[in-house]
C-alpha positions, 0 to 999 in steps of 0.5 A: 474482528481485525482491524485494517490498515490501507495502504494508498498509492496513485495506481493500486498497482505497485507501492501499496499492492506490496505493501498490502501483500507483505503486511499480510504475509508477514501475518500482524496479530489482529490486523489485515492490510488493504489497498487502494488507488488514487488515480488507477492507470489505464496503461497498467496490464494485468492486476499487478506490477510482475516485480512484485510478485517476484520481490514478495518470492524472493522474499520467501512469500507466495500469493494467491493465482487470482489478485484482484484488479486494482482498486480506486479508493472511497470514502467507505475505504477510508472510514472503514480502516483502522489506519491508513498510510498513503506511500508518498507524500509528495505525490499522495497529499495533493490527491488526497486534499483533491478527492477527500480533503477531510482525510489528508491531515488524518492518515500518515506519509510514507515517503516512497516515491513512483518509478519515475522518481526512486528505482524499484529495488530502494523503493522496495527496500523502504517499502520493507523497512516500514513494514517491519516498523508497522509491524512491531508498532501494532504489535507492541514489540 
């Protein structure tokens, strides 16, 4: 059985949507990725941010036609995973000790904040960087 990292961000539509997409593309030996939400958009259209789906293919990765909508996070998503990383602190610890204040000291901090704060192309790039971090972390390398 893999064991599964969640990524968590506000919307379930961008930060933790490529992080997600770009952990399993990079295909981590016995893990999968997840992703969810904390406080889903109704302003988002469609399953996704269209620049992802553009970054992950001028990465070299292509995704299935059929992405899910994005997801609120649960409980049951939280005890489920075997790690979970929440893509800002700023932004994501207020929310976790709101809605699941028994997991806001438990899971990591990226920091990687939203459009408002960090343009996408840097947000990206960090988005990235920590991939590559994760990856040879949980494959001992």
């Amino acid at each position: 059985m893999k064991r599964t990292v969640l990524f968590v961000c506000t919307g379930n539509y961008y930060r933790s949507r490529y992080a997600e997409l770009l952990f399993n593309a990079m295909q981590v030996e016995g893990w999968q990725a997840r992703s969810r939400g904390l406080a889903l958009s109704p302003r988002n259209r469609g399953p996704i941010w269209p620049p992802v789906l553009e970054r992950l293919q001028q990465c070299g990765f292509t995704t299935s036609d059929e992405l899910p909508l994005p997801r609120t996070l649960s409980e049951a998503d939280l005890t489920q995973a075997t790690l979970v990383i929440a893509l800002n602190e700023a932004e994501h610890r207020p929310l976790m000790q709101q809605r699941f204040p028994a997991w806001a000291d438990r899971i990591a901090y990226w920091q990687v904040p939203d459009t408002d704060v960090l343009e996408p192309e840097p947000a990206f790039q960090r988005i990235e960087a920590g991939i590559a971090a994760l990856q040879k972390e949980l494959s001992g390398s």
